[in-house]
MISE-816095 format. One line per field, with one value per residue: residue number from 0; x, y, z of N, C-alpha, C, O in turn. Coordinates in steps of 0.2 Angstrom, whole numbers, plus 2048, in hexadecimal, padded with zeros to 3 digits. Example, Ala and Ser with C-alpha at 12.3 -4.5 7.8 and 13.67 -1.06 7.14 Angstrom:
<nodes>
pos 0/1
n.east 842/840
n.north 7E4/7F5
n.up 827/823
ca.east 83E/844
ca.north 7EA/7FB
ca.up 827/824
c.east 842/840
c.north 7F0/800
c.up 827/827
o.east 847/843
o.north 7EF/806
o.up 82A/828
</nodes>
This chain:
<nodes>
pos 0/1/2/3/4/5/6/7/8/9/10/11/12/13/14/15/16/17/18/19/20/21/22/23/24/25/26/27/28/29/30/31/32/33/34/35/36/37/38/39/40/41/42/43/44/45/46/47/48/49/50/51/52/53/54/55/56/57/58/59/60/61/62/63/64/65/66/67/68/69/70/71/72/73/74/75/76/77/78/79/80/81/82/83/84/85/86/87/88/89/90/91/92/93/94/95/96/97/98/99/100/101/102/103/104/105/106/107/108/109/110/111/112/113/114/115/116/117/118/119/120/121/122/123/124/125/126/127/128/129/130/131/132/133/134/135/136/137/138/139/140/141/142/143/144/145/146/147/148/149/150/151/152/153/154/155/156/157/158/159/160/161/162/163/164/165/166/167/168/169/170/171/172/173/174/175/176/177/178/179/180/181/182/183/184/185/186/187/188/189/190/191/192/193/194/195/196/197/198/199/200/201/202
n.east 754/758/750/74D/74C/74F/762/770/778/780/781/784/788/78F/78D/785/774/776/782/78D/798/797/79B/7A4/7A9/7B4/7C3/7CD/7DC/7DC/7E8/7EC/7DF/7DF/7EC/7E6/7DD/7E2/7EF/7E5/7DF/7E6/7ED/7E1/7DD/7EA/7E9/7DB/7E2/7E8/7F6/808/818/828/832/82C/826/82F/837/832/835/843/847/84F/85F/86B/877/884/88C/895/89A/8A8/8AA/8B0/8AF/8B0/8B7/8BD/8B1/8AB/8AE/8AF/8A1/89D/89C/893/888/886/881/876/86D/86B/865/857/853/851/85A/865/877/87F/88C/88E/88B/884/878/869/862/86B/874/87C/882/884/88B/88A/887/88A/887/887/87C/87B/870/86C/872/87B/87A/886/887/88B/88C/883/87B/87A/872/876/875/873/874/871/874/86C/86E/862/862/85A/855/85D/859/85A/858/859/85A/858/85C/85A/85E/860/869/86A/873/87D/889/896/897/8A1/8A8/8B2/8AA/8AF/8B8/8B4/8A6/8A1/8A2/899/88B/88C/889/87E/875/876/86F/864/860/860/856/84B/84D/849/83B/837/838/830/824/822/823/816/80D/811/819/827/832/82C/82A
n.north 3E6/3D9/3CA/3C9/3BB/3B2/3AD/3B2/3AF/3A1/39F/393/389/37A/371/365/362/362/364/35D/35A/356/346/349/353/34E/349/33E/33B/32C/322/323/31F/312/30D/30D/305/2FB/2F7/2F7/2EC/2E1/2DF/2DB/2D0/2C9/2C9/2C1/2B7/2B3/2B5/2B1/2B6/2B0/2AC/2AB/2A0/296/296/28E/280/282/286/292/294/292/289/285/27C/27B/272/26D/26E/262/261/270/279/286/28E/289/28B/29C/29D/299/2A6/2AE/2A2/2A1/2AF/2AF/2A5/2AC/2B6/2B2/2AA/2B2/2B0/2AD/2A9/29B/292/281/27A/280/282/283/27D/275/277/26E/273/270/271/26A/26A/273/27D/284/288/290/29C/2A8/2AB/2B9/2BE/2B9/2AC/2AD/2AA/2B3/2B1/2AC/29B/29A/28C/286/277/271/267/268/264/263/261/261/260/253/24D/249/250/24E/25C/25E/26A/276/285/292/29E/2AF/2B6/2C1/2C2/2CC/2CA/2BB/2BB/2B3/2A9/2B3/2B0/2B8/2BB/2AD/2AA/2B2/2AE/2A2/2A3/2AE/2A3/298/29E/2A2/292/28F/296/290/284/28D/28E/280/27B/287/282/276/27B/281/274/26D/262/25F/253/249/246
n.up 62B/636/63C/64E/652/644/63F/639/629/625/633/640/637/632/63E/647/64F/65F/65E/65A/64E/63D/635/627/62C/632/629/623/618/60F/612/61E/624/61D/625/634/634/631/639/645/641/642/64E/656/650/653/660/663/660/66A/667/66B/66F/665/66D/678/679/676/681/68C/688/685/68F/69D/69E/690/687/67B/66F/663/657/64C/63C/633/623/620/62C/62E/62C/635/63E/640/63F/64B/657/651/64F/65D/661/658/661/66A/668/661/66A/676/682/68E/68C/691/69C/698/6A6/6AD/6A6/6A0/693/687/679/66B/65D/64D/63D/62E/621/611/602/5F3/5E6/5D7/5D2/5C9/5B8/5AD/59D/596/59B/5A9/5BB/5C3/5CF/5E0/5EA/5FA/606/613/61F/62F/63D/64E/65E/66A/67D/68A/69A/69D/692/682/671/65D/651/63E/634/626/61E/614/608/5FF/5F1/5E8/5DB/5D1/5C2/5B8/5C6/5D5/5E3/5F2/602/60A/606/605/613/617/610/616/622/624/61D/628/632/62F/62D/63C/63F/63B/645/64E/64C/64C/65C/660/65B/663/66E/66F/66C/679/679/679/678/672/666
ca.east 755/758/74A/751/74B/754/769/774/779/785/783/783/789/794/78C/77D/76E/778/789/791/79B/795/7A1/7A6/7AF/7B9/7C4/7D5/7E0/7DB/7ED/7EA/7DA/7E2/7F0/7E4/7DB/7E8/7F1/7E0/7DF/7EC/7EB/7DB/7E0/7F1/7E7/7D8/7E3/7EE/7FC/80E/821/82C/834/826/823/835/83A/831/83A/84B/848/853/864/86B/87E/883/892/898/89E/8AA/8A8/8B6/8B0/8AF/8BB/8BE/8A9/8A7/8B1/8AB/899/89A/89A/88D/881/881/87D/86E/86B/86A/85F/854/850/851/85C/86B/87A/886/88E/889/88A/87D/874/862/863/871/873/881/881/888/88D/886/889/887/884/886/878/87A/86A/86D/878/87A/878/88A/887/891/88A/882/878/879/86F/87A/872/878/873/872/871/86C/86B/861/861/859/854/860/857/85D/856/85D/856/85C/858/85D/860/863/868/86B/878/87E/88F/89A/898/8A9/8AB/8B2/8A8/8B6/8B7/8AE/89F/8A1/89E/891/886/88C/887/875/870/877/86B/85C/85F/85F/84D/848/84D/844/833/834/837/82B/81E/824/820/80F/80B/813/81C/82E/835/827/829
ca.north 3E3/3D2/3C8/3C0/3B2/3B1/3AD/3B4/3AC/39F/39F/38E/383/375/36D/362/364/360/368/358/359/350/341/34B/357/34A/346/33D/336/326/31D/324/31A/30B/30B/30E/2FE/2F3/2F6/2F3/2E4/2DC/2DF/2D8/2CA/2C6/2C9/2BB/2AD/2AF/2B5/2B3/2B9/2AA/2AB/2AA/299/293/297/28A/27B/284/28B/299/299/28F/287/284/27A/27D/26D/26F/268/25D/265/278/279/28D/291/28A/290/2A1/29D/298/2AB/2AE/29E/2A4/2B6/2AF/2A4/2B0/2BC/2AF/2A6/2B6/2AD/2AF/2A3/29B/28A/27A/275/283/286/27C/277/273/275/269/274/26B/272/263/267/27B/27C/289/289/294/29F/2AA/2AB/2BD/2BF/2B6/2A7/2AE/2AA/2B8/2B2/2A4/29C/296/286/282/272/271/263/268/25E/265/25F/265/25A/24B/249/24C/251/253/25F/25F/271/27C/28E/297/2A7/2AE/2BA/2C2/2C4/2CD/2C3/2B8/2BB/2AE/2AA/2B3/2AD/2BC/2B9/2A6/2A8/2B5/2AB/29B/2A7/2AD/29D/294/2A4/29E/28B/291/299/28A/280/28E/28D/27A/27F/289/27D/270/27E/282/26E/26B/25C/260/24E/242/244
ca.up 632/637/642/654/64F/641/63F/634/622/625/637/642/632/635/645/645/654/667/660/657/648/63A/634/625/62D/632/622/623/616/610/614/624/626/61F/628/63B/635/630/640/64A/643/643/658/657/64F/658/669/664/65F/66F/666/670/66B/664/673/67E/676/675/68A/690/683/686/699/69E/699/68C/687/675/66D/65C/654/647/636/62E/61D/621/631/62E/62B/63A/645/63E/641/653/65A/64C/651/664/660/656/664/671/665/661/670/67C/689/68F/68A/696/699/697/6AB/6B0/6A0/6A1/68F/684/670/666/657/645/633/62C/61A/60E/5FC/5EF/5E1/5D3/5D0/5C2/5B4/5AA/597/596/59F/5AF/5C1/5C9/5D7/5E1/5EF/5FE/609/619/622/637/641/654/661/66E/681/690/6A4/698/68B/678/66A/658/64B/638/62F/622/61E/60D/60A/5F7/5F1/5E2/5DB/5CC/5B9/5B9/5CD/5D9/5EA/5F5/608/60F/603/608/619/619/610/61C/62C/623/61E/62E/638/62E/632/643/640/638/649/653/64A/64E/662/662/65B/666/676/66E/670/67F/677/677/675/671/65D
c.east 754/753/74D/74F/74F/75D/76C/777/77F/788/781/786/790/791/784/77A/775/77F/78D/792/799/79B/7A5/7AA/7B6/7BF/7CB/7D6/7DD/7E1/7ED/7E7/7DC/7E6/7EE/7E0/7DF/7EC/7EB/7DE/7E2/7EE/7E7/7DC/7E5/7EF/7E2/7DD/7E9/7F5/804/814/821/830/832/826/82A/838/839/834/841/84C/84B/857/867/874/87F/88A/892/89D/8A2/8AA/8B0/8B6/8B1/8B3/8BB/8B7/8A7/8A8/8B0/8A5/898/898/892/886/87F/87E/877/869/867/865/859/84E/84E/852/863/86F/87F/889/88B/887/888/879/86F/862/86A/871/87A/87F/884/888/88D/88B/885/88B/886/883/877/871/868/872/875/87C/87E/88A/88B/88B/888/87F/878/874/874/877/874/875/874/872/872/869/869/85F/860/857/856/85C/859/858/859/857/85B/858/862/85B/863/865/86B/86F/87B/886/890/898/89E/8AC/8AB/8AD/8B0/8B3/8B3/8A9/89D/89D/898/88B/886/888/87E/873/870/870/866/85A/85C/857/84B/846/846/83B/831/835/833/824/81D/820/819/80B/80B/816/823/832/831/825/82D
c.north 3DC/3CF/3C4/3BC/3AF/3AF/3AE/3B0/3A9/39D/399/389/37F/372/36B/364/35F/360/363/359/354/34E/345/351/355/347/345/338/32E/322/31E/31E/314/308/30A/306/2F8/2F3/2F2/2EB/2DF/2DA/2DC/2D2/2C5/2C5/2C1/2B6/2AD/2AE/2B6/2B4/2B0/2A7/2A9/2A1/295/292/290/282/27D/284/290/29A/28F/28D/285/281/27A/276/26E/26A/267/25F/26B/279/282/290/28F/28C/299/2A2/29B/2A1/2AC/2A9/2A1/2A8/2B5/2AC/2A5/2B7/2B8/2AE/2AD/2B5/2AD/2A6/2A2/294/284/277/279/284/27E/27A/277/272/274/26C/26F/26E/26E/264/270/278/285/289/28D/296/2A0/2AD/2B3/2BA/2BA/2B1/2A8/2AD/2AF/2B7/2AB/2A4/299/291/283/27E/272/26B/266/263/264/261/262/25D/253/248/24E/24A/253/255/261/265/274/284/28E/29F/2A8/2B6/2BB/2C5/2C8/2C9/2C0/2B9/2B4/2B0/2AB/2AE/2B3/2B9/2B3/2A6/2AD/2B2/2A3/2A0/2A9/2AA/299/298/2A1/297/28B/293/294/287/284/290/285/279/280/286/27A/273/27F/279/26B/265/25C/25A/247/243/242
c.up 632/63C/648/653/64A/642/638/62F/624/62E/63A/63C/633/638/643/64F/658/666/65F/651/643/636/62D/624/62E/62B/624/61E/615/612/619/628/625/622/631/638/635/638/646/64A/642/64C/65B/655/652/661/668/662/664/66D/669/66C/66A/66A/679/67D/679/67C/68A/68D/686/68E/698/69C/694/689/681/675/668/65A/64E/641/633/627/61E/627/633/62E/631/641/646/640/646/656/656/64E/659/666/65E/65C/66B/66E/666/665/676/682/689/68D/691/696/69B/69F/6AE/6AC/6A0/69A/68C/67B/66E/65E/650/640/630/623/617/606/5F9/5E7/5DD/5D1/5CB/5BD/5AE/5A4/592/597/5A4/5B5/5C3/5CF/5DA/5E8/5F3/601/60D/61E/629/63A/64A/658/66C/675/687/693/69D/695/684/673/663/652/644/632/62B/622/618/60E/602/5F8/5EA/5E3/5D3/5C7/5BA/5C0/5D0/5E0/5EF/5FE/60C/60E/604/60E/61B/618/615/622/62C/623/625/635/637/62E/637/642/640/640/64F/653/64C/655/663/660/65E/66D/673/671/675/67E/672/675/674/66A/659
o.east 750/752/74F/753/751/75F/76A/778/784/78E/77C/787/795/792/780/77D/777/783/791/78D/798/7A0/7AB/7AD/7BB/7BE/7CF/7D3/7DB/7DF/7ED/7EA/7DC/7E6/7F2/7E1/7DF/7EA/7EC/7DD/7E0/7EF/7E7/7DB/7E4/7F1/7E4/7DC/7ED/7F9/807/814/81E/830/836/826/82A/83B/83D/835/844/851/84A/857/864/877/87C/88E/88C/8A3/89F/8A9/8B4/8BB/8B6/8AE/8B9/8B6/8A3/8A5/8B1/8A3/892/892/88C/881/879/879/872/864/863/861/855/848/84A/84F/866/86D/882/889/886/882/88A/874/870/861/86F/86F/87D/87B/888/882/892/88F/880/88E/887/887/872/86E/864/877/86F/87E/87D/88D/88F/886/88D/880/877/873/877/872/876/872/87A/86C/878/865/86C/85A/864/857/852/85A/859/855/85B/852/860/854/868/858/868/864/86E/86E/87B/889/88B/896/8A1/8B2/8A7/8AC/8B4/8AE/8AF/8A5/897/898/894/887/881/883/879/86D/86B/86E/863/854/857/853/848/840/841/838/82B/831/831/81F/818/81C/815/808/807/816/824/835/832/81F/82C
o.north 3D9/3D2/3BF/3B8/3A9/3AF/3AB/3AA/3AC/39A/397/383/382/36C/36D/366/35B/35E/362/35A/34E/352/343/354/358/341/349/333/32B/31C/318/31A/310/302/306/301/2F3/2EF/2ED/2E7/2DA/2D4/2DA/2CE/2BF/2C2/2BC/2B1/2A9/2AA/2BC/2B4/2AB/2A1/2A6/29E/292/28C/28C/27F/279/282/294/29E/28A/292/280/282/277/276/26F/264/26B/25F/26B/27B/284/295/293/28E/29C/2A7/29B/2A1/2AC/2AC/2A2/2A7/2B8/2AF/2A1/2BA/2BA/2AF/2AC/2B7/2AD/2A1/2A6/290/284/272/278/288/278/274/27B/26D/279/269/26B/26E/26D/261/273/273/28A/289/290/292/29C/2B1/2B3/2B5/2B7/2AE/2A4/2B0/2B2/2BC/2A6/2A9/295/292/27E/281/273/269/267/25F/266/25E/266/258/24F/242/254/245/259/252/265/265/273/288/28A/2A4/2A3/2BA/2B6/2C7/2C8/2C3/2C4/2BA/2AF/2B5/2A6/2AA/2B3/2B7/2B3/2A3/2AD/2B2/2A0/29E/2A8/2AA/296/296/29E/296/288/290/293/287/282/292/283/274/27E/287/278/270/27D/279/268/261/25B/25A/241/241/241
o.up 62E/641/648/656/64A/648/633/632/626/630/638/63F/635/636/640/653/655/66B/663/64D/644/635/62C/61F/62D/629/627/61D/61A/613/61C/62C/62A/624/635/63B/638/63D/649/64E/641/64E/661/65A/653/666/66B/664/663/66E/66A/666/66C/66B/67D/682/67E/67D/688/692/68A/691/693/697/694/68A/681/679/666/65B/649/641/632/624/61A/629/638/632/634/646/64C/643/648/656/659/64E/65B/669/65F/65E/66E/671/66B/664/67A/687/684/68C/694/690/69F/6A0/6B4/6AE/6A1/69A/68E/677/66E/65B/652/63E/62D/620/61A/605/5FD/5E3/5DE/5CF/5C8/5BF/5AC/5A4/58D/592/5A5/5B3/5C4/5D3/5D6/5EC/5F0/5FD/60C/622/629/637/64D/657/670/675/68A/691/69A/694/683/671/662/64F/645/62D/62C/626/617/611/5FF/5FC/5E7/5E7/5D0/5C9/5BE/5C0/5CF/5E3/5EF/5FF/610/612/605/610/620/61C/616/625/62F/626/628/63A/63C/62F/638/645/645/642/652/657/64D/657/668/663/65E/670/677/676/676/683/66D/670/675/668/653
</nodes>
């Protein structure tokens, strides 16, 4: 016979004194774990230093809506009449603001195709071209309550062809329109440093 006072072999185990699980019951995956930490701090980070959107920053430089002109280049006439719809589109992602025309749009951007480049990368076993970078030059001229401003950026963008391939005109203006996007970043990393300062036109 068993004593009431006693508990049977095996009985109660698991739980410690006030019915709490001890932390070893708990088992998850280590990528798991890494991946709940990495997230937390990352949130914890972007929260202390008063992290805002790109956009957030850039509004207050740009305002609300915004008015673009596509100048055409004298070298490249066809790249660029192609990359107008293509620069609005970015600059309507970008910036997160509506596009409209120039005589209600609070600021105004004077795009330019200033000048694109094609850099050979790397060459196969042959000596044939396979990769190139492309390099396309901007000048904008931004002006908002009548004051102008001009900014001179690039953008690259890199791209592989065939051994003994020509760059046709598709491949041409893909990489004009990639590079000319990431120009365009370029411009909007120096906006948005400009609204972090609050010194849009005194540099």
């Amino acid at each position: 016979m068993i004593s009431a006072g006693r508990r049977k072999k095996g009985e109660g185990r698991g739980k410690k004194a006030g019915g709490f699980l001890p932390l070893s019951a708990f088992r998850f995956p280590l990528p798991v774990l890494l991946s709940f930490f990495i997230v937390n701090f990352s949130l914890f980070i972007l929260t202390a230093c008063g992290y805002r959107p790109t956009s957030h920053v850039v509004k207050p430089v740009l305002e609300e809506s915004v008015s673009t002109q596509i100048v055409i280049s004298m070298r490249d006439p066809d790249n660029t009449v192609l990359l107008k719809d293509a620069l609005n589109e970015a600059v309507v992602n970008r910036f997160r603001t509506k596009l409209t025309d120039e005589k209600h749009a609070a600021t105004h951007l004077t795009i330019a195709l200033r000048d694109t480049k094609f850099d050979p990368l790397r060459y196969d076993r042959n000596g044939y071209i396979i990769a190139y970078r492309a390099i396309v030059w901007l000048d904008i001229d931004r002006t908002t309550g009548g004051k102008t401003k001009r900014y001179h950026v690039k953008g690259t963008y890199q791209f592989t062809i065939e051994p003994n391939a020509i760059i046709t005109d598709i491949i041409r203006y893909d990489a004009i329109r990639y590079g000319a996007q990431k120009a365009l970043d370029s411009f909007v990393a120096q906006v948005a440093a400009e609204g972090t300062r609050g010194n849009a036109y005194n540099e």
